[in-house]
MARBA-3410 file (N, C-alpha, C, O; in Angstrom, 1 decimal):
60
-15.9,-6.1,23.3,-14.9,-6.6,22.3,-14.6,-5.5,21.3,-13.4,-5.4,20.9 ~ -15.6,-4.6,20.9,-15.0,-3.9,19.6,-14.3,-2.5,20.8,-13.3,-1.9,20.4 ~ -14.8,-2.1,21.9,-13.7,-1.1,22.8,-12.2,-1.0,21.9,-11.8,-0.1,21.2 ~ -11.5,-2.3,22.2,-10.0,-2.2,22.4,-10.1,-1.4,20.6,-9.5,-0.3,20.5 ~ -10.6,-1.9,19.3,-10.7,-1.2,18.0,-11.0,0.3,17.9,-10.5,1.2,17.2
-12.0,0.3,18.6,-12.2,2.2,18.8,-11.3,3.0,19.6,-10.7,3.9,19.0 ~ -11.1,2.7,20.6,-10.5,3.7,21.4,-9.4,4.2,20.7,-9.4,5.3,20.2 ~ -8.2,3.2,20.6,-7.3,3.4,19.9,-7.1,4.5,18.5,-6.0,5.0,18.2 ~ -8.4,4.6,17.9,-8.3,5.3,16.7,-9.1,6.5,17.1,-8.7,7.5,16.6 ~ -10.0,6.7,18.0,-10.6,8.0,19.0,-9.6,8.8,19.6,-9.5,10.0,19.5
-8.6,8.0,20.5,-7.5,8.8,21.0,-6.5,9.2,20.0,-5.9,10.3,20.3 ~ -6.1,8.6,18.8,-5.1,9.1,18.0,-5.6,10.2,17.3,-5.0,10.8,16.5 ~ -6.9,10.4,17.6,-7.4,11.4,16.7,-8.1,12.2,17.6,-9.2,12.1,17.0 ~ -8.3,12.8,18.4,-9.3,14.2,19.0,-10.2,14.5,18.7,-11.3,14.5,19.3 ~ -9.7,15.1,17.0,-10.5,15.8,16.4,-11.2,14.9,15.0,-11.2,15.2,13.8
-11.7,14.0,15.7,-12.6,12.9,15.0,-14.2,13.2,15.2,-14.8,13.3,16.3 ~ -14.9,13.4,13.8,-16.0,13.6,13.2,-17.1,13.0,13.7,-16.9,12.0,14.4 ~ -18.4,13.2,13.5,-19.1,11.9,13.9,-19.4,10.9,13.3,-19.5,9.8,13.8 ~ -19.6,11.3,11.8,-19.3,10.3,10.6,-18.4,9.2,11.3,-18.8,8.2,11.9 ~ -17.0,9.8,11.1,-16.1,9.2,11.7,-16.1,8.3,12.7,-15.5,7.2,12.5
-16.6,8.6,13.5,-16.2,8.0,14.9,-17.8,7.4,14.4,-18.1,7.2,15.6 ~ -18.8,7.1,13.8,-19.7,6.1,13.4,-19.2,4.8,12.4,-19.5,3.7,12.3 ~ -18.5,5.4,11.9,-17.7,4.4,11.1,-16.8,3.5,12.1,-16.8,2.3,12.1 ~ -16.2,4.2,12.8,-14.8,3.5,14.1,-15.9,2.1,14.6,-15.7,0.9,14.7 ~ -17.4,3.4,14.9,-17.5,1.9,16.0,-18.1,0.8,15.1,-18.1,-0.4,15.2
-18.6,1.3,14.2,-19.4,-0.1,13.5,-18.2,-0.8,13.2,-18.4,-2.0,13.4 ~ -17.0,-0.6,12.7,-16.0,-1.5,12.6,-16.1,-2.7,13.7,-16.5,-3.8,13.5 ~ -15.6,-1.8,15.0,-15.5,-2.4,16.0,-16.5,-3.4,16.7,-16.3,-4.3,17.5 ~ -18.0,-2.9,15.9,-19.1,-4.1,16.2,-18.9,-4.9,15.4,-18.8,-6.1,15.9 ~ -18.8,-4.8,14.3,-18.9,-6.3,13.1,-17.7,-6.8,13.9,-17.9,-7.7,14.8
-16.2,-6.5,13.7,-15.3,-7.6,14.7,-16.2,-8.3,16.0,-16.5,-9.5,16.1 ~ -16.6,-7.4,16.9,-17.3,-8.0,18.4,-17.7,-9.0,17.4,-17.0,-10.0,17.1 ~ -19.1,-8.8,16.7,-19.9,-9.6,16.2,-19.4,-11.2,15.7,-19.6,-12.3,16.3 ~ -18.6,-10.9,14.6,-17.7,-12.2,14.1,-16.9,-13.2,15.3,-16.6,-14.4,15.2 ~ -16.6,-12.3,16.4,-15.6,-13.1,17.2,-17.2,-13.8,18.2,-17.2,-15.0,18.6
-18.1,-13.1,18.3,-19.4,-14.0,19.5,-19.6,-15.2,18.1,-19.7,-16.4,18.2 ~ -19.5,-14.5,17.0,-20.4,-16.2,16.3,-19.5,-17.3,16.1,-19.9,-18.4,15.9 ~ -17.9,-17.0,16.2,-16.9,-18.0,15.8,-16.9,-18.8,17.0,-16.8,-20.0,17.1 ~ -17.2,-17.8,18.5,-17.3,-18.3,19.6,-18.3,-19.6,19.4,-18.0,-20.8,19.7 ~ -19.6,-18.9,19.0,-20.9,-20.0,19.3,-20.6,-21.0,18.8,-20.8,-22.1,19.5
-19.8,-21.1,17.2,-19.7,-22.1,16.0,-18.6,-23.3,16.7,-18.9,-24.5,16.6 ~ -17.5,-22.7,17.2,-16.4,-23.7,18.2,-17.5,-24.1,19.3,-18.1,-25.2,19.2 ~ -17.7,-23.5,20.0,-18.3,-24.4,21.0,-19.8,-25.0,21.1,-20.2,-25.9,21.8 ~ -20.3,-24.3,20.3,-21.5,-24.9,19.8,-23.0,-24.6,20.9,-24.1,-25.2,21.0 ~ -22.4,-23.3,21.6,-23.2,-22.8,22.5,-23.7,-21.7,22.3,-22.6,-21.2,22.0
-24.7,-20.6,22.1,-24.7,-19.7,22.7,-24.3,-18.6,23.9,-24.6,-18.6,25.1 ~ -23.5,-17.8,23.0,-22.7,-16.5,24.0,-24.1,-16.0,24.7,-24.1,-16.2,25.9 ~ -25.2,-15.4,24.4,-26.1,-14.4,24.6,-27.3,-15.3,24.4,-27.8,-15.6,23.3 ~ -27.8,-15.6,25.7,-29.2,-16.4,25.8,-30.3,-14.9,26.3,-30.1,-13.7,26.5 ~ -31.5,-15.9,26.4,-32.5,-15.0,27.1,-32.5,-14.7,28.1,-33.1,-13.6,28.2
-31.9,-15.4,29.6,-31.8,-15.3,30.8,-31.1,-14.2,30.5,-31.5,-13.0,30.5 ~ -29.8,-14.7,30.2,-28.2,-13.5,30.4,-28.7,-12.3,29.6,-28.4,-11.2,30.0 ~ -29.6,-12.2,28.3,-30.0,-10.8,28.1,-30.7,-10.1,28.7,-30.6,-8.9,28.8 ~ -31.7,-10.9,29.2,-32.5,-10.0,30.3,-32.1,-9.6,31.4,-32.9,-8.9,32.1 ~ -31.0,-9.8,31.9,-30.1,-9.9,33.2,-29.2,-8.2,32.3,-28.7,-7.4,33.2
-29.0,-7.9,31.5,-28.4,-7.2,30.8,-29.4,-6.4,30.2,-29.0,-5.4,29.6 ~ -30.9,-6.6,30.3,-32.0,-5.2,29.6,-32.4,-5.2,28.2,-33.3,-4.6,27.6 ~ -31.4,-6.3,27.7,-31.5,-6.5,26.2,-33.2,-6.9,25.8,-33.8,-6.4,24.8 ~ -33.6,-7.7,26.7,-35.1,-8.2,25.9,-35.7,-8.3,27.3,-35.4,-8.7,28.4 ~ -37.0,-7.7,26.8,-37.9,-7.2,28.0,-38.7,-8.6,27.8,-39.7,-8.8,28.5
END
């Protein structure tokens, strides 16, 4: 989710910093972030269980 926020501001710029481009993506995680919990909160499910993260490497 936060991709489509970064790229966009990575490609208009080349010559982007690391600062920078640390700042771009944490943007782009807090949006991901906010959009999985509005998700959970509407449907009242969890996006990211323990099966599906471990299926993903997240939790050993």
């Amino acid at each position: 989710m936060g991709t489509p926020i970064q790229k966009p501001n990575s490609e208009s710029n080349p010559d982007i910093t690391l600062p920078e481009n640390r700042t771009v993506a944490k943007q782009g995680g807090t949006i991901a972030g906010n959009a999985r919990k509005q998700i959970e909160k509407k449907s009242g499910k969890k996006v990211i269980t323990k099966s599906s993260a471990k299926r993903l490497k997240l939790i050993k």
